[in-house]
N, C-alpha and C positions, 0 to 999 in steps of 0.2 A: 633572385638569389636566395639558399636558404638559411635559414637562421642559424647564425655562428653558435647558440649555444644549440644546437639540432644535432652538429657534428659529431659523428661517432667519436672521432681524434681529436676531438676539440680537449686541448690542457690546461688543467690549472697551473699558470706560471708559476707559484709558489712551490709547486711540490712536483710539478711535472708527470701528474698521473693524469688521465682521461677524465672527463665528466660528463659526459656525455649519457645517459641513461639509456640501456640496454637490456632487452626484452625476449625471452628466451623461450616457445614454446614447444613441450618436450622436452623440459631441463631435466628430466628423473632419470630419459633414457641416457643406453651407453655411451651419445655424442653429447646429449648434454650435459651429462656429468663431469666427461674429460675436458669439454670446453671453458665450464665454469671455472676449473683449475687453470685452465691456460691462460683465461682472461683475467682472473684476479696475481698471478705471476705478473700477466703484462700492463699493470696497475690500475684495472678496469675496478671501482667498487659500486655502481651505481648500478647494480644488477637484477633485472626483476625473473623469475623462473616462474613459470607457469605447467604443469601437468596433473593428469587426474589420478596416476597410480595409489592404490590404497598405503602403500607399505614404503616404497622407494619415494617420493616427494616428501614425507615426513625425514627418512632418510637423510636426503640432501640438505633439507632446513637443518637437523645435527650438526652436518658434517662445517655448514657455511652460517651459522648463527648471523653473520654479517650481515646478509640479504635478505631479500623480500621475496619470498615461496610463497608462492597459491597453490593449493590444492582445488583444481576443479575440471570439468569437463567442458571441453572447448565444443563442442559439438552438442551440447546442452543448457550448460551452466550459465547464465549472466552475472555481470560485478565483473569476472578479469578483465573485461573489455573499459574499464576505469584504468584500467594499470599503464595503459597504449598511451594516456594524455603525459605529452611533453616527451615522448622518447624518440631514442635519431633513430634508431633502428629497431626493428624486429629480425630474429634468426629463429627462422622455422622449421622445427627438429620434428616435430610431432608426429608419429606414424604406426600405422598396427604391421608388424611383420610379418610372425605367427598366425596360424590360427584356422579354424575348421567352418567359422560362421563367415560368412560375406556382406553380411550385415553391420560387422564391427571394422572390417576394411571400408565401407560408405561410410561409417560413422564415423572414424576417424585419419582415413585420409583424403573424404572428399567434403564431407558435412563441416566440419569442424574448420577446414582451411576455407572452405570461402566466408565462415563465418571471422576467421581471423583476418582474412583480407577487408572485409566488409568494417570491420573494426579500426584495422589501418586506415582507412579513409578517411571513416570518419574523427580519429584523432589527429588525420592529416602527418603522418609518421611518414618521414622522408625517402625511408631506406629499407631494402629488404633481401635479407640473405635465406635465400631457398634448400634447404637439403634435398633433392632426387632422389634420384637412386641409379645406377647403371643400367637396373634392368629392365626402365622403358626403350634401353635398344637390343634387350633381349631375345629369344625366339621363345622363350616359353611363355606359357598361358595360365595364369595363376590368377588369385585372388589378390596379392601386392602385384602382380608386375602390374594390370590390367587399373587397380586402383591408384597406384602410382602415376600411369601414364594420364588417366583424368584431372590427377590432383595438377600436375606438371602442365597442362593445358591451362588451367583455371592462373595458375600465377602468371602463364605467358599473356593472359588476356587483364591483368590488370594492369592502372595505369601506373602503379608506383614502379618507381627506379628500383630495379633489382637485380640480382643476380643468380642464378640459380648451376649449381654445385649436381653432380650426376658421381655420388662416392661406389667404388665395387665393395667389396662385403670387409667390414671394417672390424678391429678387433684393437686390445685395447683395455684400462683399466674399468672394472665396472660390468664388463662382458658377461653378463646372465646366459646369454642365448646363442652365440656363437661359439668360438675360440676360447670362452672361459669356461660355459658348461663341456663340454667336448673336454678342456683337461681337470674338469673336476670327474668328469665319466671315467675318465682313462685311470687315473687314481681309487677307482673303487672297481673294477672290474680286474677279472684274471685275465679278459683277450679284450683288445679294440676292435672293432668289428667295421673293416674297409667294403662298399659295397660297389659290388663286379670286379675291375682291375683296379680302380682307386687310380686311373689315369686321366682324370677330368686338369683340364689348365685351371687353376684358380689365379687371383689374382689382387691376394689382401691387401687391404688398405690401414696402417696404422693411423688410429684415429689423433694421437699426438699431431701426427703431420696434416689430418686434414683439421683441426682444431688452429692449427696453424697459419691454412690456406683461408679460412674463414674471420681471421685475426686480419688476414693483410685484406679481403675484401672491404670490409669494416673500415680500416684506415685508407682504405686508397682509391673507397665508391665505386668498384669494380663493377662493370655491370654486363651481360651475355651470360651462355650456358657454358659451360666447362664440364667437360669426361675428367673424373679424379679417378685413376687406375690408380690400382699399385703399380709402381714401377716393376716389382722382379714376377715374372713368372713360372707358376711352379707347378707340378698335378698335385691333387688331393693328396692321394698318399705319401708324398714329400712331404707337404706341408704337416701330414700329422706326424712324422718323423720328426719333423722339426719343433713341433709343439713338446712333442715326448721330451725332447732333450733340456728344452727352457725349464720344464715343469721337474726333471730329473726322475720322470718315470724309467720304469724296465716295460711295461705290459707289451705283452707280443703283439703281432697286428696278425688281424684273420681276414681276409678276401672271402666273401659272403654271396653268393650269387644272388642278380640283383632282384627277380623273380621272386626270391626266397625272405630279404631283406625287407622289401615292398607289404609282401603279407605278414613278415612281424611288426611292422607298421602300425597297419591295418588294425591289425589286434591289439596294436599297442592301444591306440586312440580310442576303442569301446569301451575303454577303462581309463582314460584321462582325456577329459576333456579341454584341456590347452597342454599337449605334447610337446616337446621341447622340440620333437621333429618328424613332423607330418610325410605322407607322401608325395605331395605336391611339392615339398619343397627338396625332397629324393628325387623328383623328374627334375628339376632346374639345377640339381647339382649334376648329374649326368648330362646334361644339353649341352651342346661342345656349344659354347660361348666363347671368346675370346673379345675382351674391348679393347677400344684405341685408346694409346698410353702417349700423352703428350707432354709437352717439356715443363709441368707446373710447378715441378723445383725453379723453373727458368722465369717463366711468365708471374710467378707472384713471390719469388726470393723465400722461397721455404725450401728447408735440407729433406732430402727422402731418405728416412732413417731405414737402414738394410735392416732385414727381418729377421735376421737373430738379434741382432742388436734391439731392435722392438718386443721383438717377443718375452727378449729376457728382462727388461724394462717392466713389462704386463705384468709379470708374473713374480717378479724378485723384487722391484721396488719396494722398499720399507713402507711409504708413504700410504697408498691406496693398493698394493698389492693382496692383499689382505679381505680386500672389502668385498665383502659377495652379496649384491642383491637380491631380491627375491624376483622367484620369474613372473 
């Protein structure tokens, strides 16, 4: 049996918050950011955040003075692996999304997680919530889908109890690289620029609600894989109608032939070297994808908040609406 104070839900009677110490790697990024607010709401303070961004992990130490940040590289760095002694769980955010090298996808979605499992062990950490991704049930062929699905083997093959979470493309306070750059773009430009028909099914995921879903695995030791879809789905070009409205833009939308799109890319990229949007990830937004949307409001008692109601939450909230990361 394991140890009562190991329990992620484990309370102090007196005040009836958690005590449990909880272990966040990836706290800088957009899930871990919104999750650290979810969990200190839901009376979590024993929070340790672990990531190596230069600019965003100093950020969050700011924002959370309360907590214990590290700044360092999982997939280099030694010492975080001190931080695993006595915690009920670990929640494994940490991932490279972006990007033109495939050396920095091994380095941090494959190197770095077996070294964080290999850490789990040896602290003997009881519990472990996995973040995926959708699109190792993808058809496309990318440097995250292909790194992902490696990463997603390594935690099926270790022995600790966990769980692992499969989110579609998530958006949300904090959003540097999805749904928040796209409506800071749409605000500085005269036209949005939709590429081909702008008829691809998307299928957002508000990161509140999986923030949510990761809350109740924690409390309730959930263990299997789970497809976290969004419930509603939409094509691209809705969805950026629907972005436009949250954000109160005018900017017209332009349909860009995809051909044409592809090679301002292309050019984009010989002149920035981490693009906010490569062409690899132009082909995986055109690959007609659609995932399986199952009943996870049902199976773990979290609300599926409708997507203008989300979106306008993103973007209007007083709280963190405001807050723009660096990419």
């Amino acid at each position: 049996m394991a140890d009562e104070n190991l329990m992620p839900n484990r309370t102090d009677k007196s005040t009836g918050k958690p005590t449990g110490k909880i272990v966040i790697t990836g706290a800088a990024g957009l899930v871990g950011q919104n999750l650290v607010v979810r969990l200190k709401d839901a009376g979590y303070t024993n929070i340790v955040c672990i990531d190596k961004h230069p600019a965003n992990t100093p950020a969050l130490a700011r924002m959370h003075p309360d907590l214990t940040v590290i700044q360092a590289d999982l997939a280099r760095d030694d010492g975080w692996q001190d931080s695993l002694e006595g915690a009920a769980a670990v929640i494994q955010m940490h991932a490279q999304i972006g990007g033109l090298d495939w050396a920095e996808f091994v380095d941090n979605n494959i190197t770095a997680t077996e070294r964080v499992l290999a850490a789990m062990q040896a602290a003997d950490v009881p519990y472990l919530v996995h973040a995926s991704s959708s699109v190792v049930n993808s058809m496309a062929v990318d440097f995250y889908t292909e790194s992902k699905k490696a990463q997603e083997k390594l935690v099926d093959a270790c022995p600790i109890p966990h769980v692992t979470l499969r989110p579609t493309l998530m958006f949300g306070w904090f959003d540097r690289k999805h749904l928040g750059w796209l409506a800071r773009f749409m605000q500085r430009v005269p036209v949005f620029p939709i590429p081909g028909s702008g008829r691809y099914i998307r299928q957002p995921l508000y990161v509140g609600d999986f923030s949510a879903i990761i809350i109740a695995c924690l409390e309730g030791r959930r263990m299997g894989t789970y497809d976290i879809s969004g419930q509603q789905k939409i094509t691209y070009i809705e969805l950026i109608r629907a972005l436009r409205k949250a954000v109160g833009a005018k900017t017209p939308l332009l349909r860009i032939p995809y051909g044409l799109f592809h090679a301002l890319l292309t050019v984009y990229a010989l002149v920035d070297r981490n693009p906010p949007f490569t062409t690899k990830q132009l082909k995986a937004l055109v690959t007609p994808d659609e995932f399986i949307v199952i009943d996870w409001p049902g199976i773990f008692g979290v609300r599926s908040t409708p997507l203008d109601e989300a979106l306008s939450v993103t973007f209007n909230d007083p709280r963190y609406a405001g807050v723009v990361l660096d990419f």
